[in-house]
Phi, psi and omega in degrees: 000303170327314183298305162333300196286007166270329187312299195304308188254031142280334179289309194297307201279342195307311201296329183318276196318340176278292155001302179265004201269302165015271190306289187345296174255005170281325168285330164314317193297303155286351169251012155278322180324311175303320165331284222280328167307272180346301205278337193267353200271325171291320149339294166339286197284353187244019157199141199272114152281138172245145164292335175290307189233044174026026182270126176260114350120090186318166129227165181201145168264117197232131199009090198060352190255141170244120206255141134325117170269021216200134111350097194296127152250039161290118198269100196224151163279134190133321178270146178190160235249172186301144155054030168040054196215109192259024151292307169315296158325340205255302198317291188238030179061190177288170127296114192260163141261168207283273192351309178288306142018285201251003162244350173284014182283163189261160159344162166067341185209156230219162162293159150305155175264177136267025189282313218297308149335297179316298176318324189293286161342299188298314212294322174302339149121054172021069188192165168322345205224018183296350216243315167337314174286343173303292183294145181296158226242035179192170160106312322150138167263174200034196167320006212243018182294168179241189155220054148057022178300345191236005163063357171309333168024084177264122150267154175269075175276035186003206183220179184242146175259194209267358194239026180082330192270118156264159158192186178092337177345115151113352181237317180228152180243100155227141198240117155333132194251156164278359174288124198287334152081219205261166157004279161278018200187117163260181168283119199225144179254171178195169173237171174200132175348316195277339181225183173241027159294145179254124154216199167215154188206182174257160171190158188339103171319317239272317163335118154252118181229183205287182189226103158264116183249182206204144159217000000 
């Protein structure tokens, strides 16, 4: 008899110990959800849909600014794709000419000014090797990737020129200024292989080059 009753409250506790083990983890469970909910509503919250064509879009924020991380594609006249290869396009985004330029951005966001550059430039730590921090951590010919601490990871979509004819892939990253320069020539900023500087120049509107847009 004695034995049963060691038998019986060896079964109650096994089920006890089952029991809890249960609760255990349906709350491990349940106070993981809120976790798994966080990271994903920050996925979200770290990429931009555009409405016009369901196309998505990294973004990050840099000194106050919330920048494209992605090379705008949006498909408009005025836009085109490297060597008229819409494999290119998926890669490294559109070629804008500045006329187009300044309307393609989605609701909300905008061409860069050049403060808004400027601004890119100090954060990056205002000196020659700013663009290290820019460039993307692939991409780049020679020796020259960057690595990509502010997550802007500019690719080298080289450009189309005024004669219809690209070049530069793999070699320059230049992104168009909302700035109007003269009649013919806006601002376009740019990076490059040979070097790890963000600088800028003017050049043809008629030029197609990439688009980041901001807000």
């Amino acid at each position: 008899m004695a034995r049963k009753v060691r038998l019986g409250f060896a079964n109650r506790t096994i089920k006890m110990k089952s029991t809890l083990f249960i609760k255990i983890f349906f709350l491990s469970l349940f106070f993981s959800l809120p976790s798994f909910a966080a990271k994903k509503t920050e996925a979200k919250s770290n990429e931009f849909k555009d409405v016009r064509d369901d196309q998505k879009y990294r973004i990050v924020n840099i000194a106050d600014r919330i920048w494209f991380a992605d090379n705008l594609n949006y498909k408009m006249d005025g836009s085109f794709c490297y060597k008229d290869d819409e494999n290119e396009c998926i890669a490294y985004g559109r070629l804008y000419t500045w006329n187009a330029a300044v309307k393609a951005c989605p609701a909300g966001y905008r061409l860069p000014t050049e403060e808004d550059f400027e601004s890119l430039w100090t954060v990056a730590g205002a000196d020659f090797n700013a663009a290290y921090l820019l460039k993307a951590a692939y991409g780049w010919s020679g020796e020259t990737n960057g690595n990509d601490s502010l997550k802007f990871s500019a690719m080298p979509a080289g450009n189309r020129f005024d004669d219809e004819t690209y070049g530069n892939q793999g070699k320059f990253a230049f992104f168009w200024s909302a700035k109007k320069g003269s009649p013919q020539e806006s601002q376009v900023w740019y990076m490059t292989s040979k070097s790890m500087g963000l600088n800028y120049m003017d050049k043809p509107k008629t030029f197609g080059f990439s688009v980041r847009c901001v807000k």
